[in-house]
C-alpha atoms as one frame of an Amber mdcrd trajectory, in Angstrom:
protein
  17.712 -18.283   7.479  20.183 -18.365  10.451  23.982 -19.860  10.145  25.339
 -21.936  12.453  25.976 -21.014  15.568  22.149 -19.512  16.639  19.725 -21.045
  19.322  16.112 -22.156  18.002  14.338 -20.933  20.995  10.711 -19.418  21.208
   9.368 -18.192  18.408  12.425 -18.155  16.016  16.211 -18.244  15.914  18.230
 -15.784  17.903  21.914 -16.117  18.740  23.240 -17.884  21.627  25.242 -14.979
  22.484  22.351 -12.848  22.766  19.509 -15.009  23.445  17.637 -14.549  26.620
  17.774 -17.568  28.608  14.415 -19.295  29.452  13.445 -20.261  32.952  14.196
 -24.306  31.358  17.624 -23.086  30.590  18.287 -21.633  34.690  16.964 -24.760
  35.820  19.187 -27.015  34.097  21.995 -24.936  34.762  21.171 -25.000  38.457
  20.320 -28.453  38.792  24.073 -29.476  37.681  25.930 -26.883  38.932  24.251
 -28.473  42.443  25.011 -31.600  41.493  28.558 -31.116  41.057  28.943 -28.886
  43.733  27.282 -32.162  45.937  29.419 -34.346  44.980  32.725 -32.332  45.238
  31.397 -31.869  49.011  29.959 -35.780  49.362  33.888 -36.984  48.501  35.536
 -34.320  50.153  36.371 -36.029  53.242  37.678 -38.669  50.740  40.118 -36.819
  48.402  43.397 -37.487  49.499  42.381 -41.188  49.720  44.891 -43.389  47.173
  42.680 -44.715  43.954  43.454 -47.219  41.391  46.382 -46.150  38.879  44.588
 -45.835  35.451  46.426 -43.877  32.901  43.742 -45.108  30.443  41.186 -42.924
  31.944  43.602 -40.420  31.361  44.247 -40.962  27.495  40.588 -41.301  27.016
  39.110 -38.363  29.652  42.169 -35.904  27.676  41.041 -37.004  24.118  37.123
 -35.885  24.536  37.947 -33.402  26.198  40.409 -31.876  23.347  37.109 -33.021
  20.772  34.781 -30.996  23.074  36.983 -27.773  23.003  37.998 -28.048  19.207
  34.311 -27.796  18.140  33.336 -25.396  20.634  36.059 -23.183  19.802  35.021
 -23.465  15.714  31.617 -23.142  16.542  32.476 -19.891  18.723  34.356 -18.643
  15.838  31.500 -18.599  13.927  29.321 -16.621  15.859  32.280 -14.160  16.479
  31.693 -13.761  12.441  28.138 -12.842  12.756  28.088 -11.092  15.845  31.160
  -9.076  15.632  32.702  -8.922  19.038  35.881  -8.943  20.927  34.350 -11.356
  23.442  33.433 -14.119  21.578  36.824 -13.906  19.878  38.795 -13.840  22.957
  36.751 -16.946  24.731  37.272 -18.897  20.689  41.053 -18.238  21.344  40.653
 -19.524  24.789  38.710 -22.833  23.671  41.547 -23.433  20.740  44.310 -23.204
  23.147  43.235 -25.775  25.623  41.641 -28.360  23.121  45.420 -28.315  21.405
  47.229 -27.933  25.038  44.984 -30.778  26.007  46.237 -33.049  23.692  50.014
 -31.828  23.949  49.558 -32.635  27.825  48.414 -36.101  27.179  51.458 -36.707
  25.204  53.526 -36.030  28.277  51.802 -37.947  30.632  53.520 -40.621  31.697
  51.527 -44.160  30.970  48.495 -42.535  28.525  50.327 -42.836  25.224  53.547
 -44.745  26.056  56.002 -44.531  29.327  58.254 -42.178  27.477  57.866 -38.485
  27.668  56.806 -37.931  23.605  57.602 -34.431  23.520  60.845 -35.170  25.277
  61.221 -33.123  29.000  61.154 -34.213  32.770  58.111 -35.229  34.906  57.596
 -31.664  35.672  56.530 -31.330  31.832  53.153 -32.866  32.592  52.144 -30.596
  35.643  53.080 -27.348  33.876  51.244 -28.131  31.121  48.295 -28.510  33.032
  48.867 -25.390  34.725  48.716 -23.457  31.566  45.997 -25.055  30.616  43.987
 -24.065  33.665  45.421 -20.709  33.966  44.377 -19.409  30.528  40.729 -20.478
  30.231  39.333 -18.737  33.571  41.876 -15.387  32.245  40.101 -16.061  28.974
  36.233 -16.424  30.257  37.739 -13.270  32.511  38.800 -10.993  29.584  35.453
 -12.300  27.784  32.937 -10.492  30.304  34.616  -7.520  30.439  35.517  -6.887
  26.797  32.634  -6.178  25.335  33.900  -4.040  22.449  33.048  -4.290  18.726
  35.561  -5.748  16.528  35.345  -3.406  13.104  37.948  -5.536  11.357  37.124
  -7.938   8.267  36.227 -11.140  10.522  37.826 -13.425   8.822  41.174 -11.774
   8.919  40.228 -11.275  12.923  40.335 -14.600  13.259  43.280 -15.581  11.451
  45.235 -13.255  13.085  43.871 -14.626  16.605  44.429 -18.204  15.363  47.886
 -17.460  14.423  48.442 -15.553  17.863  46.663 -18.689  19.644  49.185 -20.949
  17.824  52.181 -19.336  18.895  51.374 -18.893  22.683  50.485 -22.883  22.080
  54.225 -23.283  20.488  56.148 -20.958  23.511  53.880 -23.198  26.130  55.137
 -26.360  25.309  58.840 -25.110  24.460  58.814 -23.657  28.130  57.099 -26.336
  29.709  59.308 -28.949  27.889  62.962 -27.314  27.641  63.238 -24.410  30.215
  60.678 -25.802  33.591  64.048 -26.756  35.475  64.606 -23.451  36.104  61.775
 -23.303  38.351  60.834 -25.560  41.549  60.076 -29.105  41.610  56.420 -29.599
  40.629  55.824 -33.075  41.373  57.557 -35.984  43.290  56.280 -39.666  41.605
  52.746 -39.004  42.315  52.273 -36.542  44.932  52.683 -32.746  44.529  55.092
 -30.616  46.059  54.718 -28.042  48.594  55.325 -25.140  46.247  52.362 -26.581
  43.715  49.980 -26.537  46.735  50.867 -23.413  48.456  51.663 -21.342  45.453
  50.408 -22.754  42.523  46.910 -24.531  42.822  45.792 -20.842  45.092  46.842
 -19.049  42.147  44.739 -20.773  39.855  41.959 -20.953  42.073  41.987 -17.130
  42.383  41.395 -16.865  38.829  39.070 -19.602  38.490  36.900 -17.260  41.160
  37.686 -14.177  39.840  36.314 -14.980  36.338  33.070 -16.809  37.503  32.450
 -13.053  39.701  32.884 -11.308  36.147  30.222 -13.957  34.893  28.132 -13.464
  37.883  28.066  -9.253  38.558  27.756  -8.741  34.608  25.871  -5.334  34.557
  24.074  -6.196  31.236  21.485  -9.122  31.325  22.719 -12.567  30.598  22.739
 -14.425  27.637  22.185 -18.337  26.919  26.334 -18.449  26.321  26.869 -16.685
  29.646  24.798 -18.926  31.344  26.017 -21.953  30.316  29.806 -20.609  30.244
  29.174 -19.429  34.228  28.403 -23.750  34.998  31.308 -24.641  32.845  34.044
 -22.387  34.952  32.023 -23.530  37.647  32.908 -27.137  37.329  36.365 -25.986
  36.178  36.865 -24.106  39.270  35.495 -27.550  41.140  38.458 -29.116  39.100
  40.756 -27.362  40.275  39.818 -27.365  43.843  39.457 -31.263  44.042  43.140
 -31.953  42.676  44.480 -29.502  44.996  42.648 -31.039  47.962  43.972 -34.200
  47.151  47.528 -33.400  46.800  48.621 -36.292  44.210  47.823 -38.097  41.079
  45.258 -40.991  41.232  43.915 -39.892  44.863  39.725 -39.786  44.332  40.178
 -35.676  44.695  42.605 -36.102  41.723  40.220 -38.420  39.769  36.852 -36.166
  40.871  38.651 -33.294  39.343  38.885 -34.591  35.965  35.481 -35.428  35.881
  34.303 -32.026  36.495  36.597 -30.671  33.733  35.082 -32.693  31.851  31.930
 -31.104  32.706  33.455 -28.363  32.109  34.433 -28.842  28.263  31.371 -31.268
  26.928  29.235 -28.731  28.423  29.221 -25.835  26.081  29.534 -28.641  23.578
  26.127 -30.537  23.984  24.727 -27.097  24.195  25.844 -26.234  20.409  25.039
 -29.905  19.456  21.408 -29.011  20.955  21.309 -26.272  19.245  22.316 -27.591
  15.711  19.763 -30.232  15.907  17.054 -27.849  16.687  18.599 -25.039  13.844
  18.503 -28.312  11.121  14.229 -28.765  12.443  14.147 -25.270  11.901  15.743
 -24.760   8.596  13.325 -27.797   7.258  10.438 -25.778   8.276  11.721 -22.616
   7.139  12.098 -24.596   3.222   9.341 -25.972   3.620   7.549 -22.903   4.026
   9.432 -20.854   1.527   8.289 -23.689  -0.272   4.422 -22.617  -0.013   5.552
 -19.242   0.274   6.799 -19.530  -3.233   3.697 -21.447  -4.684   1.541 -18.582
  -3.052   3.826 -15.735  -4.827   3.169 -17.878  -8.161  -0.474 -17.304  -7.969
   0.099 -14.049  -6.660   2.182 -12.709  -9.304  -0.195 -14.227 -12.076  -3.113
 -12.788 -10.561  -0.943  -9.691 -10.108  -0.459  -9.831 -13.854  -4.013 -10.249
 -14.560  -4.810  -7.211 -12.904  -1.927  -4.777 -14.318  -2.906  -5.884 -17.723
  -6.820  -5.216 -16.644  -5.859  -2.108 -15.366  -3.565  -0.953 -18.340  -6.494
  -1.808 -20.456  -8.924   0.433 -18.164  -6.395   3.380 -18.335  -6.566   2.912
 -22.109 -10.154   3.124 -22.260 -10.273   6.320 -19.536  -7.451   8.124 -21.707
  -9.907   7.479 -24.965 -12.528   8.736 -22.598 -10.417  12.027 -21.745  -9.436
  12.565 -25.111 -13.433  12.740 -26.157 -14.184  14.962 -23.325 -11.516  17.393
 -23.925 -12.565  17.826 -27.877 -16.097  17.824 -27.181 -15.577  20.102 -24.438
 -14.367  22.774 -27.076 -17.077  21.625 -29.951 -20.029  22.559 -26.964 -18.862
  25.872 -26.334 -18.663  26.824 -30.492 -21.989  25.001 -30.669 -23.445  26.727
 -27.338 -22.270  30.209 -28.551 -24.038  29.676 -32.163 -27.668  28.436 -30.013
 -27.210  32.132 -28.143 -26.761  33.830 -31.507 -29.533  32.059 -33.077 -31.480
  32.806 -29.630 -30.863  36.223 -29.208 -31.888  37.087 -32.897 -35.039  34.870
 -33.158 -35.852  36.706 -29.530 -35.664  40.205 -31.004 -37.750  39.139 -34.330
 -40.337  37.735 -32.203 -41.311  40.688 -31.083 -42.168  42.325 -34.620 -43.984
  39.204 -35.714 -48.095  40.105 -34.570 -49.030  36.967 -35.798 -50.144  34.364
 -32.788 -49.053  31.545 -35.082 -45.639  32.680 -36.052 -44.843  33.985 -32.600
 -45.536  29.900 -31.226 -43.390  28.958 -34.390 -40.959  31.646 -33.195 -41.015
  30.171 -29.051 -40.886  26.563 -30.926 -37.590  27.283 -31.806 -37.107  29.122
 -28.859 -37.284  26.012 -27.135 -35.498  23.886 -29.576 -32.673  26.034 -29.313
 -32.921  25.476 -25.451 -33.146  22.284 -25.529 -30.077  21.760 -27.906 -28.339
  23.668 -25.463 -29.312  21.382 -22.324 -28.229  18.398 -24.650 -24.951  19.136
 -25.393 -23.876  20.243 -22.547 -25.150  16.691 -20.671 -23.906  14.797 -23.314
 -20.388  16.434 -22.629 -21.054  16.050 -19.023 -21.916  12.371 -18.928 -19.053
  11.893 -21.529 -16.655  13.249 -19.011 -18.339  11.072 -16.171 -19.441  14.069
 -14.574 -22.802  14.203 -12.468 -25.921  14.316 -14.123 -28.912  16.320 -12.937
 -31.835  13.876 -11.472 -35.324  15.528 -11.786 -38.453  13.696 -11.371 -39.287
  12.599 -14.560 -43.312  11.507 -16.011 -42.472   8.951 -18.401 -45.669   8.842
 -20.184 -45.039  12.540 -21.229 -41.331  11.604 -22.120 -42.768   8.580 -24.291
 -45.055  11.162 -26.045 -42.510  13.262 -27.165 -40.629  10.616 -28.067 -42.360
   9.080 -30.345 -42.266  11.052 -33.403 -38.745  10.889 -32.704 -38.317   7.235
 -32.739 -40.762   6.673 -35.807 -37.964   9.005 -38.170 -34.852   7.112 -36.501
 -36.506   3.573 -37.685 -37.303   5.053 -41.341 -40.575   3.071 -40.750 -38.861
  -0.217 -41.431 -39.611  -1.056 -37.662 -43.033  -1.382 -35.992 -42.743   0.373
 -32.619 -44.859  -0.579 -29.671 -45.228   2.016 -26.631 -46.929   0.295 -23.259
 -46.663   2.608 -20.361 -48.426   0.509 -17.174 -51.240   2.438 -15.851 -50.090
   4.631 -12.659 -46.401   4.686 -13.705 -44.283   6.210 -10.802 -42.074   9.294
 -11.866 -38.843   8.201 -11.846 -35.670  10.447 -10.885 -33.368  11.162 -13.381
 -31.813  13.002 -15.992 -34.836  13.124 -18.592 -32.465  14.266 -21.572 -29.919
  11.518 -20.468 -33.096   8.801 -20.372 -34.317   9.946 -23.971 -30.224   9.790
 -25.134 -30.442   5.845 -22.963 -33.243   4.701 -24.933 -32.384   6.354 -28.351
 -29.404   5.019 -28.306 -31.236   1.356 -27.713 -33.379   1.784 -30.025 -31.037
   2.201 -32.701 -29.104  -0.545 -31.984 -32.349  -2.718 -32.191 -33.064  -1.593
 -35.239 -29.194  -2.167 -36.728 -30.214  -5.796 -35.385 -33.264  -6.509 -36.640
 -34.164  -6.988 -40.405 -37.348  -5.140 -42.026 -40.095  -5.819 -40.635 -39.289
  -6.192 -37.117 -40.419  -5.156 -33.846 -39.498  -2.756 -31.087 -41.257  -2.792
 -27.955 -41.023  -0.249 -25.258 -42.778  -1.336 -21.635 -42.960   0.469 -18.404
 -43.670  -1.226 -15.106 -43.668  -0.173 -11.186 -41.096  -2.800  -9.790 -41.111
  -3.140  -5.589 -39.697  -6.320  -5.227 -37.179  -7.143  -7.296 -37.416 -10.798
  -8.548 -36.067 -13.146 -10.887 -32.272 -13.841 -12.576 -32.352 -11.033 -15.046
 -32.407  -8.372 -12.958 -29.238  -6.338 -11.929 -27.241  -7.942  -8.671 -25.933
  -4.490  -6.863 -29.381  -3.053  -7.111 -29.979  -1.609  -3.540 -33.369  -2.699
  -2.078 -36.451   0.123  -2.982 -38.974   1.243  -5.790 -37.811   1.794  -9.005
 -39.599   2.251 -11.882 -38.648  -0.347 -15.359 -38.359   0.515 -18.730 -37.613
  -2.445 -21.185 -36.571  -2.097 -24.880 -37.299  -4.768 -26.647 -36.478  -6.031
 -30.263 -37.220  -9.403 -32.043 -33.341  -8.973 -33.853 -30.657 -11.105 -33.898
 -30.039 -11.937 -30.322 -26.226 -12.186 -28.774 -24.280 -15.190 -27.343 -23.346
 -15.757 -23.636 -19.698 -14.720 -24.256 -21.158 -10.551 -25.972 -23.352 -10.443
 -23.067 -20.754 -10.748 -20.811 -18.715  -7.727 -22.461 -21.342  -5.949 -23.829
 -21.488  -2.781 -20.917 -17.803  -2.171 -21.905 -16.550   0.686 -23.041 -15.497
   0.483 -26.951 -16.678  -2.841 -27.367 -19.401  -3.173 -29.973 -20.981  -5.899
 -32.324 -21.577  -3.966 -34.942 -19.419  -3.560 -38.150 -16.019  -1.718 -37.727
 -16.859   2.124 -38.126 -20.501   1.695 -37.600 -20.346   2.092 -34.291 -17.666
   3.329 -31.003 -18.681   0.910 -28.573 -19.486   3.658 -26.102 -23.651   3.819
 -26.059 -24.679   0.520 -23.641 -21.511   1.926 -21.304 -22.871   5.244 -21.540
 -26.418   4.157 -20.622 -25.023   1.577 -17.773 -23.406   4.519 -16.304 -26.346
   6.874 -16.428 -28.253   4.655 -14.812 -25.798   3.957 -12.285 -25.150   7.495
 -12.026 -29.192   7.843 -11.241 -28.960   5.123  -8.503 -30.291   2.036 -10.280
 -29.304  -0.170 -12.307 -29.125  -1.868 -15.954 -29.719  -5.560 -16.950 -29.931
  -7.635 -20.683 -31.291 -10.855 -21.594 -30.672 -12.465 -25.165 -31.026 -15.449
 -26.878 -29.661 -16.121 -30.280 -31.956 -15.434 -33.183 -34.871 -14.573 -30.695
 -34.147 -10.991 -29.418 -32.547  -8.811 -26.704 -34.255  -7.484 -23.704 -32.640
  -4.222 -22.188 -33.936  -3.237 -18.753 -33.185  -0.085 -16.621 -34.328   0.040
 -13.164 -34.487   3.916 -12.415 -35.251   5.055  -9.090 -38.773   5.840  -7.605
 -39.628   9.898  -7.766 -42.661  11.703  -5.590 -44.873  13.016  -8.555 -43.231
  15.831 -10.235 -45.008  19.069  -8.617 -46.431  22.167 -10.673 -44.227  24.184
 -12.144 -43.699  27.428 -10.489 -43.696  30.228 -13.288 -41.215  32.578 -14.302
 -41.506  36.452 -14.177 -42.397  37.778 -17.475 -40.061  40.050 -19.344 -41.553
  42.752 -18.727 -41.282  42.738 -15.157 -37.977  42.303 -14.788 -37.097  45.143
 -17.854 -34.470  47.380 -17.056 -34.210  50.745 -17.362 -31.768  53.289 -18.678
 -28.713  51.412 -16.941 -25.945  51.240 -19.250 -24.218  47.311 -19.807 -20.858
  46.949 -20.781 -21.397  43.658 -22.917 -18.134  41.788 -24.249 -18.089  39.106
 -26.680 -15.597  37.727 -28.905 -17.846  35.989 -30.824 -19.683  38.547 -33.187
 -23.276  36.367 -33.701 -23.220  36.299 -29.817 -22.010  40.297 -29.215 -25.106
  40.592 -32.179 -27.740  38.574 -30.347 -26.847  39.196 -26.648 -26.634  42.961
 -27.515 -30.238  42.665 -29.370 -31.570  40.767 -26.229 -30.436  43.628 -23.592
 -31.848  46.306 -26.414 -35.260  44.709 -25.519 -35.247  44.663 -22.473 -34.474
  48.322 -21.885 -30.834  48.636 -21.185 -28.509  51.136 -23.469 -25.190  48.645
 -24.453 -22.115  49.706 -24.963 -20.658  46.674 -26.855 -16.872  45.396 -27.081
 -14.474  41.913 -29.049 -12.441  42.171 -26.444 -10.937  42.766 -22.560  -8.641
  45.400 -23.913 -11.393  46.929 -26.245 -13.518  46.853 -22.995 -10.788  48.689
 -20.939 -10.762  51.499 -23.348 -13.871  52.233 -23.252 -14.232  52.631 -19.803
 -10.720  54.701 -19.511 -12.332  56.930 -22.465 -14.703  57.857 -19.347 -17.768
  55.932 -20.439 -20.127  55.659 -17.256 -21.386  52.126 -17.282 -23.924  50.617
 -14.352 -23.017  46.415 -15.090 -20.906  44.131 -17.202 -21.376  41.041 -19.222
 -18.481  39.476 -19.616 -17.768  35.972 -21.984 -15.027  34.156 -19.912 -13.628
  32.431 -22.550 -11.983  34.901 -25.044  -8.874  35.108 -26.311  -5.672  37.081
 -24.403  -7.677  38.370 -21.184 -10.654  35.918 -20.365 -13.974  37.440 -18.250
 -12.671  36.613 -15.071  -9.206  38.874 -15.324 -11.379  41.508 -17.129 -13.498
  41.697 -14.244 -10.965  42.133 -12.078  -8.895  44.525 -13.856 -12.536  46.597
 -14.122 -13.101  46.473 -10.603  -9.513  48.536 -10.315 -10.971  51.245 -12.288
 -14.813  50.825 -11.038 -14.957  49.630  -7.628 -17.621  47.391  -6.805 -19.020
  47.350 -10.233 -21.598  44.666 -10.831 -20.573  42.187 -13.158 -21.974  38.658
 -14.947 -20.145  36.331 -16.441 -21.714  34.053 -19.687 -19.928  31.067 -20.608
 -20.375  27.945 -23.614 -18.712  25.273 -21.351 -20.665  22.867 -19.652 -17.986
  22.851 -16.566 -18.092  25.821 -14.406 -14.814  27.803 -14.546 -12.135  28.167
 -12.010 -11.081  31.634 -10.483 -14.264  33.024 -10.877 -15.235  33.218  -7.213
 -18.432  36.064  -6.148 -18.669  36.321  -9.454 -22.500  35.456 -11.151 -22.149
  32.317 -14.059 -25.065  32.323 -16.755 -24.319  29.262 -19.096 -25.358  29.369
 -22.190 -27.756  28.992 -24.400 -29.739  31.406 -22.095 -33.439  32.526 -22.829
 -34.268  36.850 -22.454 -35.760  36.196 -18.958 -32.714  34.455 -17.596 -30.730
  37.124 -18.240 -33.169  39.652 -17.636 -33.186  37.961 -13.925 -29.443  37.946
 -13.130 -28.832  41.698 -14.273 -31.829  42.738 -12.144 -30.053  40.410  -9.168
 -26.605  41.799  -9.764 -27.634  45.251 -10.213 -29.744  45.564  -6.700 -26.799
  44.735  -5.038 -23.872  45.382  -6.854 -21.164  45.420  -3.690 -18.900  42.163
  -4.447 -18.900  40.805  -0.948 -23.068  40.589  -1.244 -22.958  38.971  -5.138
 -23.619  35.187  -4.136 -23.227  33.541  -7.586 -26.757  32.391  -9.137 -28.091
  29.138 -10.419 -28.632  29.511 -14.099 -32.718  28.210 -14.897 -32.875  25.893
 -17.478 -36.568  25.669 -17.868 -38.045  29.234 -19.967
């Protein structure tokens, strides 16, 4: 919001001192600066001729003229407060001193107040007056363009100090021009001037007059609105002057033509400030009534604002909860991952000494249970942790067949259940563990819903063109394959079903269950590139639907090298293990399959076996182990075996850091995975060849 004192012009409101004049404003200023200048040289031929005596026009010409340059010179002041220079203050001074020396001349003028000289003095009193007061505005409007300094003084005591100063040059003036003008020459004689006020004086004060409007003119800088307008108003003053010098005594028409151009001169700058105010007050209307909507809007703003910190702080709640689970089950995966490999590598080794053929497919039954648990944990952690799944295509009627024994022991057979794959199902492509965790999970909330007796329907379908109101909005356009739980239970209002995919928000009693296992399979399915829907009605039943993504059929499996082609020889492993049912199995594992093991708890116990001088051909390393983990042992190895091969086993589902050229097998691992990355590592053991290996996680 601008103070007074600033021009409304284009866009906004700049200061008349600085603003850049439009081509409106050089027009105007043209058009009377010609008009005046037309009229001083229509009536020249005239001036000297004798006009009516009117001291009236005197009293009222001096008293608007003193108005004029009183409010120009407060105005001026003003913008001397915001802008800061010694320009503005010097032209304010200048403005102050002839408004008052205006009106102290009019006192003295013999007929415009009374016939008496008020302030006392001779008829000389009048014409030096006048000559001050012409002298010191064109030395003022001089000093103003070429002072262009900064004024770093408080402002306000600037201007008292210049008022003050003003005020006594006013006070010596008068006392001069009242008490101590005899001791100069005669000024006037009745109404005409003397020869020393035309020859001396009036030339004087037309030098100035000319000297100030070149300092206006050859400015170097470009020229604001104020200059402008203050170059027409010494203009006309200078055309003041010149008229009552041409005309050589009171009342002749040079004498009254004069006054009417300083006239000019003071209402100019005047109406140009009144302009201005006018236009500032339209502006400052706008401006409220803009801050006005400006306001409303930053009341909505800040309550939507609100809305969405509180949203968010809620979200961050939820995603630290989330953290907190991964970190802890992070840990739990690699103690339960390390028992699987025990229980493995054991069950492995008694395999062998079992002849029976129906104890050794008990024996690969849990085998591949103890794979399996494996794979689950560590995509349970993964999709816990909102980590990527692994999409495989997936044949649902073989997932549904494995399921179902599954799903007949979670319902306790207080549930029917109802299996309809369509005929010619697509594959779809996902994460086949994550799908049978997905609809697991909704099948035991179905059955916490439904009373005895009730019924569970699973339904596949190929789905092309997605139709109807149920299905999910964002789902791109494509083939996807549906799978639809369905339950005749309880059913859930609109207001659940709008907050039933978030996390921690369940419908079940408090502690039986966390809320997490709809947002678990909305992300999963997300994650897979598809999409998740629910219908319910009250009392009727719930509907879940995943849309999963349309695989190509899933193509035969290539199979794996048998053990005994991939048996090692009489290479000696250096195998380190913390964990002793690990050290026990891993080290029974590499037994069978031909290597001699040198086994060790530790990174230190490792590193003194090889500075004991034990040759050793490869190293399998756990990473995680307390004091030195696998990837520091390997390097500190390496220092005393160049180039030594090395593997690295790990229980986390995340792949370590720092462990660059350096082979990962996660665990639980089956005999030929292992078997494969020592044979890998060991026929090219030179580190800058080792590219690290994808661990298999079918047997």
């Amino acid at each position: 919001m601008p103070s007074v004192g600033t021009l409304v012009f284009g866009n906004g409101p700049v200061s008349l001192a600085t603003a850049t004049p439009s081509s409106l404003h050089r027009v105007l200023v043209v058009l009377v600066g010609g008009l005046l200048v037309l009229a001083t040289v229509f009536l020249w031929p005239h001036a000297d001729d004798t006009g009516p005596e009117l001291p009236g026009f005197v009293g009222a010409y001096g008293t608007a003229v003193a108005i004029c340059d009183l409010l120009t010179a407060t105005l001026l002041f003003s913008q001397f407060a915001q802008i800061r220079t010694a320009n503005l203050l010097i032209l304010s001074c200048g403005y102050l001193f002839t408004a008052i020396i205006v009106m102290i001349h009019l006192s003295s003028f013999p007929g415009a107040f009374t016939t008496e000289y008020i302030l006392g003095g001779d008829p000389d009193t009048t014409p030096w007056l006048w000559n001050f007061w012409h002298s010191v505005f064109p030395i003022t409007v001089l000093l103003s363009a070429v002072v262009r300094c900064p004024v770093g003084t408080n402002p306000q005591r600037a201007v008292a100090v210049a008022v003050i100063l003003t005020g006594g040059a006013i006070v010596a003036t008068t006392v001069f021009s009242a008490r101590y003008n005899n001791a100069l020459p005669q000024m006037i004689n009745d109404r005409a001037f003397t020869p020393f006020y035309l020859s001396v004086v009036y030339p004087m004060i037309t030098a100035l007059c000319i000297a100030a409007l070149a300092a206006l003119l050859f400015r170097r800088k470009e020229h604001p609105v104020l200059t402008l307008y203050l170059t027409l108003a010494t203009l006309a003053f200078f055309l003041d002057v010149v008229n009552n010098w041409h005309s050589g005594a009171r009342y002749a028409v040079g004498w009254y033509l004069g006054r009417a151009n300083g006239f000019v001169a003071s209402v100019l700058l005047c109406i140009v400030f009144v302009i201005e105010n006018a236009a500032l007050l339209r502006y400052a209307n706008r401006a409220s009534a803009k801050l006005a909507e400006v306001n409303d809007a930053l009341i909505v703003t800040n309550a939507d604002l609100e809305q969405r910190v509180e949203e968010r702080s809620a979200q961050l709640v939820q995603m630290q909860k989330i953290e907190a689970i991964g970190q802890l089950t992070s840990g739990v995966a690699h103690d339960f991952n390390n028992l699987l490999q025990g229980i493995g590598g054991c069950v492995s080794v008694l395999e062998d000494r079992i002849p029976d053929e129906d104890a050794r497919r008990l024996f690969e039954a849990v085998q591949q249970g103890i794979e399996r648990g494996g794979r689950l944990t560590q995509h349970m952690l993964a999709f816990a942790r909102r980590q990527s799944l692994a999409p495989e295509p997936t044949d649902l009627d073989s997932l549904f067949d494995r399921m179902g024994p599954i799903l007949d022991r979670s319902m306790g057979g207080l549930i029917q259940i109802g299996i309809d794959v369509a005929p010619d199902t697509w594959p779809a492509l996902v994460d086949p563990v994550q799908l049978e965790l997905a609809i697991l999970n909704l099948a035991i909330n179905a059955r916490d819903a439904m009373p005895e007796g009730g019924r569970l329907m699973l339904r596949t379908a190929n789905v092309t063109t997605l139709v109807g109101s149920n299905r999910p909005a964002d789902l791109k356009p494509g083939d996807y394959v549906m799978v639809s739980v369905e339950d005749t239970g309880t059913g859930m209002d609109a207001a659940t079903l709008a907050r039933v995919f978030d996390p921690f928000f369940t419908t079940k009693d408090v502690g039986k269950g966390s809320g997490l296992g709809l947002s678990m399979v909305h992300g999963m399915t997300a994650q897979s590139g598809g999409g998740v829907s629910i219908a319910s009605a009250v009392d009727k039943g719930t509907t879940v639907s995943l849309y999963l993504p349309r695989a190509m059929p899933v193509a035969p499996e290539i199979s794996r090298p048998s053990v005994e082609v991939v048996r090692g020889g009489k290479q000696v492993v250096l195998l380190v293990d913390d964990d002793d049912l690990v050290r026990l199995g891993a080290e029974a594992v590499l037994k069978r399959l031909g290597y001699r093991v040198l086994a060790a708890n530790s990174g230190e116990a490792a590193l003194t076996i090889l500075r004991a001088g034990a040759a050793v051909d490869a190293l399998v390393t756990d990473y995680a182990m307390p004091g030195m983990n696998g990837a520091t042992l390997v390097q500190q190895i390496r220092r005393l075996a160049p180039g030594l091969p090395a593997l690295l086993i790990t229980g986390y589902a995340d792949k370590p850091t720092g462990i660059q050229h350096i082979p990962l097998l996660q665990k639980p691992f089956r005999p030929n995975d292992l078997a494969a990355h020592l044979a890998a590592i060991l026929c090219d053991g030179r580190l800058k060849n080792v590219v690290p290996i994808i661990p298999s996680r079918k047997g």
